[in-house]
C-alpha positions as CSV (number, residue, x, y, z in Angstrom):
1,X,39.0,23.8,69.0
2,X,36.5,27.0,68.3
3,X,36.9,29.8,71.2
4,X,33.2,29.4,73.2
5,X,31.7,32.8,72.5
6,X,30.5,34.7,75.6
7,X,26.9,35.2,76.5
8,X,25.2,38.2,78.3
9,X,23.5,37.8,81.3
10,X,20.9,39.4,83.6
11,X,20.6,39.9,86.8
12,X,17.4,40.4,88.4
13,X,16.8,41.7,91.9
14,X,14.1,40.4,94.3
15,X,11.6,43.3,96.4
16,X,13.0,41.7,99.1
17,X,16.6,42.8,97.7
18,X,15.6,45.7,97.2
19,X,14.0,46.8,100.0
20,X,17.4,45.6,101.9
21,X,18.8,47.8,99.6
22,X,16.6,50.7,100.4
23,X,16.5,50.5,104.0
24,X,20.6,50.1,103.7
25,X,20.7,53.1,102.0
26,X,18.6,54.9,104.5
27,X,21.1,54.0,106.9
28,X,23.9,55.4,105.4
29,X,22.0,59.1,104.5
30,X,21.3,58.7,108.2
31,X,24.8,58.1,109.0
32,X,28.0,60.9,110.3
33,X,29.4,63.2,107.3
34,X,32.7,61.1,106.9
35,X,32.9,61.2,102.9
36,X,35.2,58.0,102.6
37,X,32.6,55.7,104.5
38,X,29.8,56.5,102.7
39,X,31.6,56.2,99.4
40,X,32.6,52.6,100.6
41,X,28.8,51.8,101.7
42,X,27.7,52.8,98.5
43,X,30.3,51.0,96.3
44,X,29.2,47.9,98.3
45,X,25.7,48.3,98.1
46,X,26.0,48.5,94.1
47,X,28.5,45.7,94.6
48,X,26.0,43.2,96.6
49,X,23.4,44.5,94.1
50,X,24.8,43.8,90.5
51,X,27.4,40.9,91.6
52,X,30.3,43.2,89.7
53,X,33.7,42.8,88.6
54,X,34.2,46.6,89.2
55,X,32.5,49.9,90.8
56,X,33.7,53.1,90.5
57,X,32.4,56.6,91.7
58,X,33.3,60.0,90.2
59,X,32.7,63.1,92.2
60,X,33.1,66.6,90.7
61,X,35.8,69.1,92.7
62,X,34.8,71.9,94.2
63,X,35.2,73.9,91.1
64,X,33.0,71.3,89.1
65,X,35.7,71.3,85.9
66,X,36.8,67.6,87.0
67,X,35.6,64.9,88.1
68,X,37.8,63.1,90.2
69,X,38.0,59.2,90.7
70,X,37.0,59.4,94.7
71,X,35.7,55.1,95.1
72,X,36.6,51.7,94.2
73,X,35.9,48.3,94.3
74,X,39.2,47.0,93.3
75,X,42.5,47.9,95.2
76,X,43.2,51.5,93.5
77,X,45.1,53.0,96.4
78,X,47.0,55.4,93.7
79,X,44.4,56.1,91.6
80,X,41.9,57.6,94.1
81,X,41.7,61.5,94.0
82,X,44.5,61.1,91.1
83,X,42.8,60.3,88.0
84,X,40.4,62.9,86.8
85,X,38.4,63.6,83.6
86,X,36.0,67.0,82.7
87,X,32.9,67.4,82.5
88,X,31.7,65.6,78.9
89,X,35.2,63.4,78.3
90,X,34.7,59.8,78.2
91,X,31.5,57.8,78.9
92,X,31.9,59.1,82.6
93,X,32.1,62.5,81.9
94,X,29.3,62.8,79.2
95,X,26.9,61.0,81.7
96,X,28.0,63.6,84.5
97,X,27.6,66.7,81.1
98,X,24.2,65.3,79.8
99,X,22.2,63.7,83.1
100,X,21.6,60.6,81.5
101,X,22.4,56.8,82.2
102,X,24.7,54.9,79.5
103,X,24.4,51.1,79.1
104,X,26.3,49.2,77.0
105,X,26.2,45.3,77.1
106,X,29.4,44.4,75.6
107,X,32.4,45.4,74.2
108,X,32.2,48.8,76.3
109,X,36.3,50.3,75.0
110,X,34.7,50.5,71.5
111,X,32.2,53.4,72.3
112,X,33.6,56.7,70.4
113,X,33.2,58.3,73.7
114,X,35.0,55.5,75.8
115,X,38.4,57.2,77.4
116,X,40.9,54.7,78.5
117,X,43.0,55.4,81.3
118,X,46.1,52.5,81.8
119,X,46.0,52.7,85.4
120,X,42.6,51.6,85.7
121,X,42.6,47.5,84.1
122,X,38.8,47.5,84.3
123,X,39.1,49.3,81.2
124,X,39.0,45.8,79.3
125,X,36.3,44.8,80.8
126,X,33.2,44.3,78.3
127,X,29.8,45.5,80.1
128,X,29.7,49.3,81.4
129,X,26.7,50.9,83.0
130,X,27.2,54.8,83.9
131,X,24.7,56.3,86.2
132,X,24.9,60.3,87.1
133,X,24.5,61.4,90.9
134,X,22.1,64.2,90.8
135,X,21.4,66.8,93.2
136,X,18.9,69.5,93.1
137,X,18.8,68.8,89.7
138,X,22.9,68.8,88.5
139,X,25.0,66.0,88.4
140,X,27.5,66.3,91.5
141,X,29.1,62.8,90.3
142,X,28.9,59.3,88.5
143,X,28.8,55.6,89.6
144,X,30.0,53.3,87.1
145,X,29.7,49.2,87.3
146,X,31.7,46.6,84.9
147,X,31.4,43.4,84.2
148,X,34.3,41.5,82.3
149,X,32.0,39.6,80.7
150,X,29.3,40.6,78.5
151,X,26.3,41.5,80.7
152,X,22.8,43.2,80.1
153,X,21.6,45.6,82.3
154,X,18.4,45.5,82.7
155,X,15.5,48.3,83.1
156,X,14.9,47.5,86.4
157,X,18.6,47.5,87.9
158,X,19.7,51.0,85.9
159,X,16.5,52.3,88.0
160,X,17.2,50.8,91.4
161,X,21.2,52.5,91.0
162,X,19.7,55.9,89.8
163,X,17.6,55.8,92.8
164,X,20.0,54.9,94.9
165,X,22.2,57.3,93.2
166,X,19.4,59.9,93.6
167,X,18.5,59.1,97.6
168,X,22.5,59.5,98.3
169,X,23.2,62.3,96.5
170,X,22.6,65.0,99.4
171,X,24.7,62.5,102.0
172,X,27.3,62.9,99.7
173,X,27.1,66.6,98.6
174,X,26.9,67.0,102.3
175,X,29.9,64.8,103.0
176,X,31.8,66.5,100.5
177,X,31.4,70.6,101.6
178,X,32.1,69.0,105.5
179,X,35.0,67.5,104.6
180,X,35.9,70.7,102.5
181,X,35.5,72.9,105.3
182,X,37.6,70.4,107.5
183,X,40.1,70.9,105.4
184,X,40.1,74.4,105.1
185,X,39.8,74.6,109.2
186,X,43.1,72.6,108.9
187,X,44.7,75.2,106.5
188,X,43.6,78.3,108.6
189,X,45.5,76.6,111.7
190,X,48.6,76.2,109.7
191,X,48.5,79.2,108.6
192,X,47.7,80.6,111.9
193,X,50.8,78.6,113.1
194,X,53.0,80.3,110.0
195,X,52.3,84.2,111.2
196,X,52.7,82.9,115.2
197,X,56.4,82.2,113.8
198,X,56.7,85.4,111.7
199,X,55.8,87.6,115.1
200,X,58.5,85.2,116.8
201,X,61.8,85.5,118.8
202,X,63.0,82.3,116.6
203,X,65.8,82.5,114.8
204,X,65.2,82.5,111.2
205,X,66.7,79.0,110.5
206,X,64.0,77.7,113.3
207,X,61.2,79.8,111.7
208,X,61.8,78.5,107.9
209,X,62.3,74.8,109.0
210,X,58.9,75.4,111.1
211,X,56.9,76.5,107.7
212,X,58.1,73.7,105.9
213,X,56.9,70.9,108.0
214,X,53.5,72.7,108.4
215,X,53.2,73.3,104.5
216,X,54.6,69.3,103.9
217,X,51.8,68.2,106.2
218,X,48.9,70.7,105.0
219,X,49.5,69.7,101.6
220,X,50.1,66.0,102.2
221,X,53.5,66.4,100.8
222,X,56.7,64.3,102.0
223,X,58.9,66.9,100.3
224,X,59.0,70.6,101.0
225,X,61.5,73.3,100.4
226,X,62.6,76.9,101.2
227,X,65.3,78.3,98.7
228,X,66.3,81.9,98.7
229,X,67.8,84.0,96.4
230,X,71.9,84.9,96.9
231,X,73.6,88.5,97.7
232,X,74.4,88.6,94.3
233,X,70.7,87.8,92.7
234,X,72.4,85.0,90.2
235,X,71.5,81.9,92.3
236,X,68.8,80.1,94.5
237,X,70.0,78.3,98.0
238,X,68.3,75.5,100.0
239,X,67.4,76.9,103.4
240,X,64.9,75.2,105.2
241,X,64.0,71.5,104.0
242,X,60.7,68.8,105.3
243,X,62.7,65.8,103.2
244,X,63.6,61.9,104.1
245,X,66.9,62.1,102.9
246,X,69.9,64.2,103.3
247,X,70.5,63.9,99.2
248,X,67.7,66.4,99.1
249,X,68.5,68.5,101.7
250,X,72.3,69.2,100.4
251,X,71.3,69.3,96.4
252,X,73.6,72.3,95.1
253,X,72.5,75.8,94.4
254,X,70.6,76.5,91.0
255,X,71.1,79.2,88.7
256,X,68.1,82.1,88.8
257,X,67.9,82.6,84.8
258,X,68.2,79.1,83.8
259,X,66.0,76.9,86.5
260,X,62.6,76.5,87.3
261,X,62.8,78.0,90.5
262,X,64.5,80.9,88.8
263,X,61.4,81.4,86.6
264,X,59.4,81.3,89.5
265,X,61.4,84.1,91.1
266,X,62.0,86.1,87.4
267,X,57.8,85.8,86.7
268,X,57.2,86.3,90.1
269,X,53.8,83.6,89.5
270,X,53.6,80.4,90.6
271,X,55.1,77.9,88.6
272,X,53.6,74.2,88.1
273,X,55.4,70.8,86.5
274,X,53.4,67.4,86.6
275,X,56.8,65.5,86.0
276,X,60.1,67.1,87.1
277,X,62.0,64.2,85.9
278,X,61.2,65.1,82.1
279,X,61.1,68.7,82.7
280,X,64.5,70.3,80.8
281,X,64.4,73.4,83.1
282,X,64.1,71.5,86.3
283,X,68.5,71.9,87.3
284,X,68.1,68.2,89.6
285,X,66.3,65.5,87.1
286,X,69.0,62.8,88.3
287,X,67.7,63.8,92.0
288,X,64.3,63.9,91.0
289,X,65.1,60.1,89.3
290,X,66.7,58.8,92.7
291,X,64.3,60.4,94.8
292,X,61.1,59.4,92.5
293,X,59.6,62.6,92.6
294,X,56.9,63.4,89.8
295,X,55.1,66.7,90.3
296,X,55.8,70.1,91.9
297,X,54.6,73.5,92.9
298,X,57.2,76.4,93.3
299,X,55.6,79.5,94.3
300,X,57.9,82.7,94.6
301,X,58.1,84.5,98.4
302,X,57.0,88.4,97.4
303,X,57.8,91.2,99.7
304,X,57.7,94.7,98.5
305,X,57.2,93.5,95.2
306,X,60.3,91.8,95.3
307,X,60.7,87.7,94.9
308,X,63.3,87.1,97.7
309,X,62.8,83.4,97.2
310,X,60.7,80.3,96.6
311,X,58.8,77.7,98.6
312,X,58.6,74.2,96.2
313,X,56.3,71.5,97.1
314,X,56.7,67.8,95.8
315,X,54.9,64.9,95.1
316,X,55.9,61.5,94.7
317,X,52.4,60.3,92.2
318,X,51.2,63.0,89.5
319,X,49.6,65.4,90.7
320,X,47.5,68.3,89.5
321,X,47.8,71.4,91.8
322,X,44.0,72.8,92.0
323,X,43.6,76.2,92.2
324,X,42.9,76.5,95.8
325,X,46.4,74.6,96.4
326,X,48.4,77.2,94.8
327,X,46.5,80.3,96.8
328,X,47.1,78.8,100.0
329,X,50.6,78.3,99.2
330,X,51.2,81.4,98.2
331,X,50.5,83.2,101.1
332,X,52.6,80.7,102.7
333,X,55.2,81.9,100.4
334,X,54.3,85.5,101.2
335,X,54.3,85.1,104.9
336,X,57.9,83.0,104.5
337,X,59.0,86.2,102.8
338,X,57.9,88.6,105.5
339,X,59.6,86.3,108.2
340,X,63.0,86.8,105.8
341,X,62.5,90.2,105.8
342,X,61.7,91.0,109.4
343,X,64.8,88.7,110.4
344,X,67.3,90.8,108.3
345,X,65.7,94.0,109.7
346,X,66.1,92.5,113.0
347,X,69.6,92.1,112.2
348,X,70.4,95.1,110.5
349,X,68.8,96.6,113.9
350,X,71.2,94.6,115.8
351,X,74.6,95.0,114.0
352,X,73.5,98.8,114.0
353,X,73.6,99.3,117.9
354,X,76.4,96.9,118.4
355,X,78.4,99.1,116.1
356,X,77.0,102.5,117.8
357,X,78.0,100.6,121.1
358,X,81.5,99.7,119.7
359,X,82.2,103.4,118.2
360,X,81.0,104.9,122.0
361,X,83.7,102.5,123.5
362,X,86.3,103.2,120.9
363,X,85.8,107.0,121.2
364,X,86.1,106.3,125.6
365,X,89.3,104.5,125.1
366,X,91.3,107.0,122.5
367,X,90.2,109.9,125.3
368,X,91.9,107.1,128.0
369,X,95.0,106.8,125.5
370,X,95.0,110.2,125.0
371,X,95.3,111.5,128.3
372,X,97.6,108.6,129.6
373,X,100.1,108.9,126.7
374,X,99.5,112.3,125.1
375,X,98.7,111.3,122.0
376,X,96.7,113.1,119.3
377,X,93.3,110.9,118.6
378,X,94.3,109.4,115.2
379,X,97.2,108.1,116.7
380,X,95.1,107.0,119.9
381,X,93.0,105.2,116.4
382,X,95.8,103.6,115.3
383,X,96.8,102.3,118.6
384,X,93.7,100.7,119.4
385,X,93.4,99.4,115.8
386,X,97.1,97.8,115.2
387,X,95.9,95.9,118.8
388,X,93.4,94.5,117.6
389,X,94.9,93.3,114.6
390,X,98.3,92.3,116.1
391,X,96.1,90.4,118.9
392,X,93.2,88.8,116.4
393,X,90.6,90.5,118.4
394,X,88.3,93.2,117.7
395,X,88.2,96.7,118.4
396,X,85.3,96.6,120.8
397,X,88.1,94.2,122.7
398,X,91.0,96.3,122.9
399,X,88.7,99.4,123.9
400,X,87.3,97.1,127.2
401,X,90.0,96.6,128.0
402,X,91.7,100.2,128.0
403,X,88.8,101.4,129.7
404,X,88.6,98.4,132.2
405,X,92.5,99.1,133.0
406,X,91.2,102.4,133.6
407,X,89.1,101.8,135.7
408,X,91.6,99.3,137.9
409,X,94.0,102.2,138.0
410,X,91.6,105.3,139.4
């Protein structure tokens, strides 16, 4: 039996449709800067509009080299803010590059410019019609609409959607730098939480386990780690850990000159890797396996010049790290550092009096031992010392004690 060959259709839209559509769009430029919502509103106004299989909008990041997959009909939970193309690759991104509509009727994947991604399955589908979002005259983003079927878009629909596309444009833009600046609000109080803890009483186990669960959740990262560099400069040790499970938080030391981590520290530059679990230099790819970690981010902690450890942050989908990730989390890095450093200092500081306050009452007790048994002060020093040893205490012990004795006796 011969295979009944598929047939284009139209779709034509009333005035009263369209003034619906007009007046609903009105609505939403009217509406609160919340960039999600009016992304939905507008994928469902072009959904109500051309009876779709598929919508999708593109928005450019702040840096406008990518434009990033921000809105969907379908179900692409994943996908969203994940899959990305530049400015002039694929149908999207030469529509975004040129400022012009594309409509293609049928058989859409054959177009030399077509770029197939196999995450997204409206990628089969036959129809396409790619429509840039312009503001003030550039192309901030693109809304795309498939059709399985063949399907012609007609003059009077790829209008309506530009204008549309056109009318929304400055919600979105709007939308966009708002929720930007959210963003980076949240970031400045993270950070602002990171030097509170650096200026802290907190011991330094409290401080680094306080940095990682403020970088996991300013980063929207389940897994972040502190790992610092050994005595002996030859290894890198877990420290401070924002994981689910212990596996993670007790994985062994790695070597400096032969890890990723270690090149972080070595370069002293961050240090990025879209899939660990492939990656030859990353020590833990049967972790990474068990764990289903993809991407990650080590950046090194720099004091002085001097890479002291690193800060890694993991994700569990493939992610590219923009640019603006990677600065924040290196100062992170750097502030983590300065926390190290003022701890040891701190404790240097420490063991210093306690041992200028053990040599005062070591020097009290041998004048004690020497007046009490006339003895010469090395042997008085030997005295106190064989005590200490023969009783597992230390000298600071045996010295209260002689002078506490003393002072029972007077």
């Amino acid at each position: 039996m011969p295979t009944k060959k598929k047939t284009s259709r139209k779709l034509k839209v009333s005035p009263v449709e369209e003034l619906e559509i007009l007046r609903t769009i009105v609505e939403i430029t009217n509406s609160d800067l919340n960039l999600d919502k009016a992304l939905k509103e507008v994928v469902k106004v072009v959904n109500d509009m051309t009876k779709a299989d598929s919508v999708f909008i593109y928005l450019f990041n702040d840096k406008r080299k990518h434009l990033v997959l921000m809105a969907s009909k379908t179900p692409h939970k994943k996908e969203l803010g994940q899959v990305t193309l530049k400015a002039g690759e694929g149908i999207t991104g030469w529509v975004a590059k040129e400022n012009q509509p594309v409509a293609i009727s049928k058989d859409a994947s054959q177009d030399k410019r077509f770029k197939k991604f196999d995450v997204l399955p409206e990628d089969q589908y036959e129809a396409f019609l790619s429509v840039p979002i312009v503001h003030k005259n550039n192309a901030i983003g693109v809304v795309n609409v498939q059709h399985k079927d063949p399907h012609e878009y007609d003059e009077a629909t790829i209008d309506l959607i530009m204008l549309i596309a056109k009318q929304i444009s400055g919600t979105l833009e709007h939308a966009r730098l708002y929720e930007e600046t959210r963003k980076k609000a949240i970031q400045f109080d993270s950070l602002n939480k990171v030097s509170q803890s650096i200026i802290s009483q907190d011991y330094l186990d409290e401080i680094l386990n306080l940095i990682v669960v403020v970088t996991g959740e300013m980063l929207n990262s389940k897994i972040c780690s502190i790992m610092l560099v050994d005595n002996k400069g030859k290894e890198l040790s877990v420290k401070a850990t924002h994981a689910l499970t212990d596996s993670f938080r007790k994985r062994p030391s790695v070597r400096i000159n032969s890890s990723l981590s270690g090149e972080a520290v070595q370069k002293k530059t961050p240090i990025v890797a879209e899939d660990v679990q492939a990656n030859s230099k990353f020590q833990h790819r049967d972790l990474a396996l068990k764990e289903n970690l993809s991407s990650v981010c080590i950046v090194p902690m720099v004091v002085k010049d001097q890479a002291i450890g690193v800060i890694s942050v993991y994700t569990k989908e493939p992610h590219s790290f923009s640019d603006e990730e990677v600065a924040v989390l290196q100062i992170i890095a750097n502030q983590a550092a300065v926390a190290v450093e003022n701890t040891k200092l701190v404790d240097e500081m420490v063991r210093a009096k306690e041992a200028l306050e053990t040599r005062k009452l070591v020097e009290r007790a041998k004048g004690i031992l020497m007046r009490m048994n006339n003895l010469s002060e090395e042997a008085a020093h030997r005295l106190i010392h064989k005590k200490a040893m023969d009783s597992c205490k230390t000298m600071k012990d045996i010295a209260e004690s002689i002078i506490l004795m003393e002072e029972f006796s007077a």
